[in-house]
N, C-alpha and C positions, 0 to 999 in steps of 0.2 A: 840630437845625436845621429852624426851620418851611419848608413850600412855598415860601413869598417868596423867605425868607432864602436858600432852594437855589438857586432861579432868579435870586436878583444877585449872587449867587456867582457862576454858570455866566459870567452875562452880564459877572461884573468880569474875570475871568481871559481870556475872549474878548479885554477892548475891552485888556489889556497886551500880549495877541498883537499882536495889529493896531496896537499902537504896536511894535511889536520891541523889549518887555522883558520881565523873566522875576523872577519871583519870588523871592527866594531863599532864601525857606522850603522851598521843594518841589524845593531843589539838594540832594538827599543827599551829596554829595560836602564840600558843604564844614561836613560835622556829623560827615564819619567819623574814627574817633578814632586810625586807621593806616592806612599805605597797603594799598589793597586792588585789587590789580593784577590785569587780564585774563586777562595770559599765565600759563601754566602750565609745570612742570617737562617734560621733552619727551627725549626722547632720538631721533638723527636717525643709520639705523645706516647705516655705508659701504656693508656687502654692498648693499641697496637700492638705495641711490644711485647706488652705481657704473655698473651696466646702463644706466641712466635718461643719465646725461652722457655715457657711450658709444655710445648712440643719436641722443644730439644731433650727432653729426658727422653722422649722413647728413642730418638735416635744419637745420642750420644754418653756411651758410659765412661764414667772415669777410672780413667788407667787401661781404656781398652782403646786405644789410639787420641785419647783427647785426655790433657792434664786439668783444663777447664773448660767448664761449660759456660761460656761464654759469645754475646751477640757486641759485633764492634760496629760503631756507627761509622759510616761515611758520610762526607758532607755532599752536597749535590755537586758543588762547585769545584770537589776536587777530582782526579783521576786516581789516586789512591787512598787507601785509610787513613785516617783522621778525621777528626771532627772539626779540627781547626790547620794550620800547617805546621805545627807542633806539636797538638795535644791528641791522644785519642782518650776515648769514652767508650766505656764500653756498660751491658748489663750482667753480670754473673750468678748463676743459680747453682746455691748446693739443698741435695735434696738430704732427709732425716736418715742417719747413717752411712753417706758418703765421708771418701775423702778425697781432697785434690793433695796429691800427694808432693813435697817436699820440693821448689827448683830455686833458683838464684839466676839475676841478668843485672845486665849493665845498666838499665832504663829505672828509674823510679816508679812508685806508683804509690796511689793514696785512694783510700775504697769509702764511699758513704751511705752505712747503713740503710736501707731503705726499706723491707719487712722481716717479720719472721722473727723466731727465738731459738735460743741452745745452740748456736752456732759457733764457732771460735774461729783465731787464727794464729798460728805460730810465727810471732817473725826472731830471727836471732835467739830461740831458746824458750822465749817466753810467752807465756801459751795467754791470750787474749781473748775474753767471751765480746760477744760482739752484739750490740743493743742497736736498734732503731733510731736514728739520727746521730751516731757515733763518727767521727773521725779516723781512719785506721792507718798509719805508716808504714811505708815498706819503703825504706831507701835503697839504691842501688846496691845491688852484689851481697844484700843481706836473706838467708834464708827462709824463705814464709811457704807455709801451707794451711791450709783448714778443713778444718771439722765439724762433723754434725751431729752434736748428741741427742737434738730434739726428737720429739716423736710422733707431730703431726705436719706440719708447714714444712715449706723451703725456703731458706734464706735467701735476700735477694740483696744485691748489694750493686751501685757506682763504681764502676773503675775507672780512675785520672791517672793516666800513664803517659812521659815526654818521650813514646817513641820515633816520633816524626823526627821529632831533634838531635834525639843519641845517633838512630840510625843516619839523620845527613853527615856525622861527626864521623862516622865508621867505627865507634870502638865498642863494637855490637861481641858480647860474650854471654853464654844461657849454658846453664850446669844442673843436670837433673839428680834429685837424689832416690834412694831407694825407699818408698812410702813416704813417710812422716817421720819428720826431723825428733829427735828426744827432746825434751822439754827440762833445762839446764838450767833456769832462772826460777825465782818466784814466780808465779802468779801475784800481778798488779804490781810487777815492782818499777817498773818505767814509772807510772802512774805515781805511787808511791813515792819517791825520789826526786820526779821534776814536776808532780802536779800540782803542787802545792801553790801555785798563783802567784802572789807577793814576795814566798820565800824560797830560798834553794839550799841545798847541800851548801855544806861549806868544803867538803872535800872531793864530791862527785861533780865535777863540773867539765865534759869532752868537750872538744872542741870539732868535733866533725863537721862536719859543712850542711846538717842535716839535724830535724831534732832529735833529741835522745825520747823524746816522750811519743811511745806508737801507738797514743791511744788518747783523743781528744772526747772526752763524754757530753753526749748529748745537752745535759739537762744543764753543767754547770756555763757552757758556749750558750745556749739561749739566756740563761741567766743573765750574765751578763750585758749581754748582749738590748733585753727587758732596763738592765740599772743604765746603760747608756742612754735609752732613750729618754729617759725624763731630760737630760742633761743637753746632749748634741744631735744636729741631724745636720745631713749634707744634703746640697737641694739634687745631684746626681743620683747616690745610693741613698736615701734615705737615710737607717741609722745602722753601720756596716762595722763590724771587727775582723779582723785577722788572727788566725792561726798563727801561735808564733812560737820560735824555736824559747823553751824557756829556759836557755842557759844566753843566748846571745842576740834575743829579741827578733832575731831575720825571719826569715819565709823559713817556714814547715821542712823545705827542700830545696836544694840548691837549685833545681831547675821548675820549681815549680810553689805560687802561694797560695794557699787558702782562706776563703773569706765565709763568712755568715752576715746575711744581711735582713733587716727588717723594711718593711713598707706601712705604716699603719692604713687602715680602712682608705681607700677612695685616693691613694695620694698619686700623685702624678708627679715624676723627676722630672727633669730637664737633661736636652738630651746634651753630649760629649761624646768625642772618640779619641782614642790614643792606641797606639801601637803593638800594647798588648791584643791578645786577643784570650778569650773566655768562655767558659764552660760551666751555663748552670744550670742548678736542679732545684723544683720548686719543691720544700720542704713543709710549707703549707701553704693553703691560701691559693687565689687563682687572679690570675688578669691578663694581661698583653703588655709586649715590648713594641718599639716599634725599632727597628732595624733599617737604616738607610733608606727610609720614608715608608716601608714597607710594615704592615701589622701582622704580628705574630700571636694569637693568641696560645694558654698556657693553662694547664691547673695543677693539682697536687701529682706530684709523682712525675713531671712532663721533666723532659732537658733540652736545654735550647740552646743554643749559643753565638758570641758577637765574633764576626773575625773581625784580626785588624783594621783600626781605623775603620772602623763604623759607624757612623751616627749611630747613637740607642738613649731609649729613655725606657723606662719601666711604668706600669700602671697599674693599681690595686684593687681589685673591685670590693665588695664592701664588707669584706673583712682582713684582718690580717696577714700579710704574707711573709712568708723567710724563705730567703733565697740562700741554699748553697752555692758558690763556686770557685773553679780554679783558675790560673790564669798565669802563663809564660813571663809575665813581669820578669822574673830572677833571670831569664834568659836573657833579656836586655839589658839592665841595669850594669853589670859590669861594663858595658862598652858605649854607655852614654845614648844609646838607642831608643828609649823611654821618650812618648812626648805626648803630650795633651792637648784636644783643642774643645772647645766650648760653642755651641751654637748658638750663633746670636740673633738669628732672624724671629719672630713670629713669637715673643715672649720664654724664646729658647727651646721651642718647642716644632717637630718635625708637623708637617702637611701627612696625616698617615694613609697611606693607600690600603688597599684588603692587599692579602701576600696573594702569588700567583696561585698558588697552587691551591687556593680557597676557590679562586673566582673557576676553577677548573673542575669543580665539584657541584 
């Protein structure tokens, strides 16, 4: 390119700025041939975390500038919150006779029990006590708060919320109410109504985009979960169920689905990636993922997560593990965006390196 040529170059590119338009030869993005995602594989360990949300009581009360007490993860590989580019994660602590009092938003959210007793939560009227490995619903623009009536411990719970996603959409709306919402329903009656597994109402049956059941219990989801495994396993999850809307079988949440998954002792999957990306929580048991050749190791109470298109395999050490987690799947599916690939080098199996941030320690 002669002298000239440079300088009406410099001077064409200038005068599209100054118009606010953009090139879109020089958008790398829309030349690349797969998704090539910010975030990174990550593992986020309890021991750490815990100290850190146990300090937040001295410094933050609720209802005196903070609705919750709550720690949001960020992924290393992003510039802002999430855990993934869709999902955030967060920890939340209520202490014995708190309450976070009453709001409603546009963003879903789904919370997994993780300590503690006597704790509840309000979503929609119906006032929910909350048990260790419990499932909990809150779909969009429905009212939820909680409560503490125990008398020694803190509850501590998982928050899966798709605010990366609502808020790229813009249709961002948060309503606060005054305390704690009145309690207009039974107690257990979600539960009662659609828990029933095999059967359903013959009359009660909504059709919202979301399930009507806000409260997935711990013992009968592992159950299950135990009767699969004599029967099926997949060589990726081992032996995995879904959360599912019990009136029309889909994802928990229109943006968002839930899964329980098992590993028995010692097993080692093979790895795959697809488009979703994922946010788990080791429910028991301990081992390592390996994450786009990278090792991740993990034990009870840790959360880790795949972003999109990841290589990941899972690995059990020698005893059981059940993995919670969630994952943006719903957000793709409508638009044919879903896709899976399978690794087929080395018995399906990544080359694992130590992660960095080990070898930096």
């Amino acid at each position: 390119m002669s002298e000239v040529a440079a300088v009406n170059s410099a001077q064409y590119y200038q005068s599209l700025e100054q118009a606010n338009v953009i090139p879109l030869w020089k958008l790398a993005a829309s030349q690349q041939t797969e998704p090539q995602p910010e975030e990174v594989g990550y593992v986020w360990h309890y021991k750490d975390l815990l100290p850190l949300l146990r300090q937040s009581v001295d410094v933050v009360t609720l209802g005196e500038g903070a609705e919750r007490r709550a720690i949001t993860f960020k992924n290393p590989g992003r510039r802002f919150v999430g855990a993934t580019h869709s999902l955030v994660a967060s920890l939340q602590m209520l202490m014995p006779g708190e309450i976070a009092p009453a709001h409603r938003h546009s963003y879903s959210a789904l919370r997994f029990m993780i300590s503690g007793s006597g704790a509840y939560t309000v979503v929609d009227g119906e006032k929910i006590f909350m048990e260790v490995g419990d499932l909990v619903l809150t779909p969009n623009w429905k009212w939820h708060d909680h409560g503490h009536e125990g008398k020694t411990e803190p509850m501590v719970w998982l928050d899966g919320l798709d605010f990366p996603f609502v808020n790229a959409l813009r249709p961002i709306f948060y309503e606060e109410a005054e305390g704690a919402q009145p309690v207009t329903r039974p107690e257990g009656e979600s539960l009662n109504t659609f828990g029933g597994g095999t059967v359903l109402s013959v009359k009660n049956r909504p059709t919202t985009p979301f399930s009507p059941l806000c409260v997935y219990k711990w013992q009968s989801s592992y159950d299950a979960l135990k009767r699969l495994q004599a029967s099926e396993r997949d060589d990726f999850d081992g032996t995995i169920i879904e959360y599912v809307n019990p009136v029309t079988g889909g994802h928990v949440l229109a943006t968002t689905a839930a899964y329980l998954q098992l590993l028995k002792p010692g097993m080692h999957t093979k790895a795959h990636r697809h488009t979703s990306s994922t946010v788990y929580f080791v429910a028991r048991g301990s081992g390592h993922s390996v994450i786009n050749g990278q090792r991740h190791d993990w034990e009870h109470n840790d959360i880790f997560v795949v972003p999109t298109w990841a290589w990941h395999e899972h690995v059990a050490n020698e005893e059981e593990v059940v993995l919670f987690s969630y994952s943006d799947l719903p957000m793709l599916e409508p638009f044919g965006f879903w896709r899976e690939q399978v690794y087929q080098e080395n018995n399906g199996w990544q080359e694992a390196k130590p992660h960095t941030a080990d070898l930096a320690n």
